[in-house]
Biopython code that builds the backbone (N, CA, C, O; Angstrom):
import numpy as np
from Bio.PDB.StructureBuilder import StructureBuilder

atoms = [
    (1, "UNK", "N", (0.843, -1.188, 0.000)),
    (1, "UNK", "CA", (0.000, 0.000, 0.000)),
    (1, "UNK", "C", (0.886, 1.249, 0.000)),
    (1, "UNK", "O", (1.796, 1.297, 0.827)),
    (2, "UNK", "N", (0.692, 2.309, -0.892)),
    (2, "UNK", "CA", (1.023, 3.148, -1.100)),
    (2, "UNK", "C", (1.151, 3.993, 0.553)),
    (2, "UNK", "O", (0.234, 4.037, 1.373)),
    (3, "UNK", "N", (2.443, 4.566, 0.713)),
    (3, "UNK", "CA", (2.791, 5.082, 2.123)),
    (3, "UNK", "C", (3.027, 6.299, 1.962)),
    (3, "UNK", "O", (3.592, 6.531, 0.893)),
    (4, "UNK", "N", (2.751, 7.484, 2.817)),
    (4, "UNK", "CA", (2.512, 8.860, 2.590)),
    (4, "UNK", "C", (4.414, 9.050, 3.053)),
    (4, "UNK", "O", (5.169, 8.527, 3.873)),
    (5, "UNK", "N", (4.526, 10.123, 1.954)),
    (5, "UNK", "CA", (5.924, 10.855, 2.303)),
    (5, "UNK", "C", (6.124, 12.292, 2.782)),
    (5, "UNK", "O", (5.510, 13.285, 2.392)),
    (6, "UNK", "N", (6.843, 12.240, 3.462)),
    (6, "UNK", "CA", (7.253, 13.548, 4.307)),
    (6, "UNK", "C", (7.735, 14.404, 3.040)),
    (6, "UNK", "O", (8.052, 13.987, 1.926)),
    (7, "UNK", "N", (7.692, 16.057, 3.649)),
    (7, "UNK", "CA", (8.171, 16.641, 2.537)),
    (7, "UNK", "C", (10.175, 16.691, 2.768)),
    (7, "UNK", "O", (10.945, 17.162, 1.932)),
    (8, "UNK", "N", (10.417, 16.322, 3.563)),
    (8, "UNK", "CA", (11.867, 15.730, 3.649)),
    (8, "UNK", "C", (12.161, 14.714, 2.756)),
    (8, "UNK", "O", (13.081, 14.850, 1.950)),
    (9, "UNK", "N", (11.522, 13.765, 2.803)),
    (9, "UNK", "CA", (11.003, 12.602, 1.758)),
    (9, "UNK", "C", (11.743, 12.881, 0.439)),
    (9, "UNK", "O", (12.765, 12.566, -0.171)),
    (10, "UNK", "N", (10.413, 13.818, 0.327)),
    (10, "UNK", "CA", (10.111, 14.278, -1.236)),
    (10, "UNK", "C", (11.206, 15.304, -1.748)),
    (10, "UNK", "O", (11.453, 15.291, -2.954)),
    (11, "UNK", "N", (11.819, 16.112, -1.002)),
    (11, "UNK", "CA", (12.947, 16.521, -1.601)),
    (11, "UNK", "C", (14.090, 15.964, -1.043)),
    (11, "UNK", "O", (14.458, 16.809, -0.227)),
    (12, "UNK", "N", (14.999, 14.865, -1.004)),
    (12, "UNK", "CA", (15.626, 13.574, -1.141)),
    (12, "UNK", "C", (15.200, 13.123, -2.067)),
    (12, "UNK", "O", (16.112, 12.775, -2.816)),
    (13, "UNK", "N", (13.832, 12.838, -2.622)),
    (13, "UNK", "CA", (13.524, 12.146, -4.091)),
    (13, "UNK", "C", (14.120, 13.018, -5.159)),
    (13, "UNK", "O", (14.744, 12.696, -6.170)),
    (14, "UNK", "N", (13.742, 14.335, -4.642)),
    (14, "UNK", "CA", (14.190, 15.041, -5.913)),
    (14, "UNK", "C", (15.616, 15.510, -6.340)),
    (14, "UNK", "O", (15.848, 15.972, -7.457)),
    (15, "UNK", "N", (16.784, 15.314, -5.115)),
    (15, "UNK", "CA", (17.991, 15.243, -5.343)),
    (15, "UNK", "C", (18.488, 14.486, -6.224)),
    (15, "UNK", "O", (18.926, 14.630, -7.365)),
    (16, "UNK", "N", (18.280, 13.238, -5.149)),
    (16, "UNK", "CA", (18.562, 12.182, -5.624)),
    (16, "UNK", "C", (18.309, 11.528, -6.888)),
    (16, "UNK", "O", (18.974, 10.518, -7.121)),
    (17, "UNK", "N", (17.178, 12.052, -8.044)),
    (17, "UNK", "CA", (16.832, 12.189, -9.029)),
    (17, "UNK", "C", (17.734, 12.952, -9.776)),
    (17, "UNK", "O", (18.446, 12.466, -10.655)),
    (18, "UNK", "N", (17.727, 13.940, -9.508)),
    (18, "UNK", "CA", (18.898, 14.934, -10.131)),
    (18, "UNK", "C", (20.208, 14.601, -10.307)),
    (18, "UNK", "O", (20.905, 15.036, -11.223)),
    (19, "UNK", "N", (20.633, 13.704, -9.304)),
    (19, "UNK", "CA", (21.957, 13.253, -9.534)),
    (19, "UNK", "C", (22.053, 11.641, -10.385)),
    (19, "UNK", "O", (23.043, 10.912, -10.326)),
    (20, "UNK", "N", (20.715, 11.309, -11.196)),
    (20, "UNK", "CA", (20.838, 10.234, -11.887)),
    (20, "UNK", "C", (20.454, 9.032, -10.863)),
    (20, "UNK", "O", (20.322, 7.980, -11.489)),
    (21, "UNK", "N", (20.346, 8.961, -10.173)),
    (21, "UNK", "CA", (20.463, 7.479, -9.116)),
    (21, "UNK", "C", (19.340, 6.967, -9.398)),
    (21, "UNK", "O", (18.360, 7.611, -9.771)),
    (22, "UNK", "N", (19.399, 5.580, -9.219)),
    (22, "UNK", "CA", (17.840, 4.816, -9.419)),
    (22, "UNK", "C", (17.177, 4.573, -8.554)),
    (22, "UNK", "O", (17.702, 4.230, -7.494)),
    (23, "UNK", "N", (15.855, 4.653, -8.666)),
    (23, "UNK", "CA", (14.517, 4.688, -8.144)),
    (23, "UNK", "C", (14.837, 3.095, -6.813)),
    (23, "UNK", "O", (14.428, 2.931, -5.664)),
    (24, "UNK", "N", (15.298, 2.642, -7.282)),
    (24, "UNK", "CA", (15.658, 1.562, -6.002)),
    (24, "UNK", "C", (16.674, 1.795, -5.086)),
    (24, "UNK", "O", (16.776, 1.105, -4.072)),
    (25, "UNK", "N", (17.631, 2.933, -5.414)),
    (25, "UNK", "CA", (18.734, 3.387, -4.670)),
    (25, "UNK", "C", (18.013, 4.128, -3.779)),
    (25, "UNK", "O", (18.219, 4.055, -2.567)),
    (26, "UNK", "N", (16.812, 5.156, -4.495)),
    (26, "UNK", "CA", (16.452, 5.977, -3.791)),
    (26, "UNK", "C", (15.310, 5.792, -2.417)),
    (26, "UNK", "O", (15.121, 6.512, -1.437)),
    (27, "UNK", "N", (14.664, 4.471, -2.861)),
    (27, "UNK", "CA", (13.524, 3.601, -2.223)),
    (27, "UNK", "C", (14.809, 2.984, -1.165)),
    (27, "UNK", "O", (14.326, 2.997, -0.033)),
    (28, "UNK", "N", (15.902, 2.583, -1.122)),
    (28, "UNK", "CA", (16.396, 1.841, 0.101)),
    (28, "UNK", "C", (17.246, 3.257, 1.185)),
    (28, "UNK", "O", (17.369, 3.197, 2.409)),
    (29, "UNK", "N", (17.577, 4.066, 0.560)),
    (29, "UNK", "CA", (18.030, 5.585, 0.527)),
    (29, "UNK", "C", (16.950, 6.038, 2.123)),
    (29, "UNK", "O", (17.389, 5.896, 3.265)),
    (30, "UNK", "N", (15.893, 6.440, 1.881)),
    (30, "UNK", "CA", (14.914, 7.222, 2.387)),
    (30, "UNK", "C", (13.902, 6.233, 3.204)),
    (30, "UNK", "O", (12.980, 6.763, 3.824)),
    (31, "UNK", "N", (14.048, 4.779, 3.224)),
    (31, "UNK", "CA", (13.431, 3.759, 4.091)),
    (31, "UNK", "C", (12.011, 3.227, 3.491)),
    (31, "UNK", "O", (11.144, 2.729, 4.208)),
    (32, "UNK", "N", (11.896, 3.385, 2.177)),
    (32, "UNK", "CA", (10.296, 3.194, 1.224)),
    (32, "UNK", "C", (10.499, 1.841, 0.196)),
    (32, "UNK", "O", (11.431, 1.068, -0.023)),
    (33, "UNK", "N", (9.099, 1.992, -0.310)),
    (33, "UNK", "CA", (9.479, 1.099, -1.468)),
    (33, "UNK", "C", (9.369, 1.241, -2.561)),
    (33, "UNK", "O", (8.781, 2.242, -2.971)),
    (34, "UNK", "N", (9.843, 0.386, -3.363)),
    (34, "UNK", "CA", (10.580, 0.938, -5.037)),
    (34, "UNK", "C", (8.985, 1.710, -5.305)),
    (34, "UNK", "O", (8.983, 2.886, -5.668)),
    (35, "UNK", "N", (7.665, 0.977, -5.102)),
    (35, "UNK", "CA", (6.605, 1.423, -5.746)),
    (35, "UNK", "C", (6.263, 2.864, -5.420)),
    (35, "UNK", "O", (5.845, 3.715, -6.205)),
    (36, "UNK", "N", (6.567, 3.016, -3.861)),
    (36, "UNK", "CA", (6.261, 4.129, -2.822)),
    (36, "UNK", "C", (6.971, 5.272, -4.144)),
    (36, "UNK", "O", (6.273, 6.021, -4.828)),
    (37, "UNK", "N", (8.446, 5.151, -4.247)),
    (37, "UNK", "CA", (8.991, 6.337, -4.664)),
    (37, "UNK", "C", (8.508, 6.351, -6.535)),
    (37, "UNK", "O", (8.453, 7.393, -7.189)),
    (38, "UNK", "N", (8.257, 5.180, -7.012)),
    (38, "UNK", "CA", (7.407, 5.242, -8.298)),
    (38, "UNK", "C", (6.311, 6.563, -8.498)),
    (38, "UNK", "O", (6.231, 7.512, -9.278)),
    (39, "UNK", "N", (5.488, 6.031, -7.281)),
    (39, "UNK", "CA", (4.444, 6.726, -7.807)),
    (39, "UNK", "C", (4.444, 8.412, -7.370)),
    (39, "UNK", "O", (3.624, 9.299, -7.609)),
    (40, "UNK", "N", (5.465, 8.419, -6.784)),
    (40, "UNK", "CA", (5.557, 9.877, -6.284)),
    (40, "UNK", "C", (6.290, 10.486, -7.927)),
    (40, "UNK", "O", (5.885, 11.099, -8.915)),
    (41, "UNK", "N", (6.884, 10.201, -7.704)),
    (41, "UNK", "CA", (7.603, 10.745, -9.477)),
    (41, "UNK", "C", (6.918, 10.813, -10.762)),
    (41, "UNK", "O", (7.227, 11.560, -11.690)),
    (42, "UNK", "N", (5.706, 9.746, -10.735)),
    (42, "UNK", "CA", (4.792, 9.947, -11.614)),
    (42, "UNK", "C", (3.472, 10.469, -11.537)),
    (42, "UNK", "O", (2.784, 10.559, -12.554)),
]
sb = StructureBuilder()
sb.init_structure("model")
sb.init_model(0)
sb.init_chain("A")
sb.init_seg("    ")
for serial, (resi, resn, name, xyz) in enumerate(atoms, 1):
    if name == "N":
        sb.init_residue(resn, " ", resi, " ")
    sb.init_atom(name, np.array(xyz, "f"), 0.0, 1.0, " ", f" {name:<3s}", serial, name[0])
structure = sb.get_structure()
């Protein structure tokens, strides 16, 4: 089930995006899961 993210969270997603890293780096990164940080990006 989709898990609500902090806005700390969410900008860590968006670094970490910026610097190329993958969506599973970033899901073990921030304590979520691959889907959690999926659907935030989309």
């Amino acid at each position: 089930m989709y898990k609500q993210l902090t806005s700390e969270q969410r900008y860590t997603i968006s670094v970490l995006l910026q610097k190329k890293l993958s969506i599973s780096f970033i899901a073990e990164k921030i304590g979520v899961s691959v889907s959690t940080v999926s659907l935030e990006i989309n």
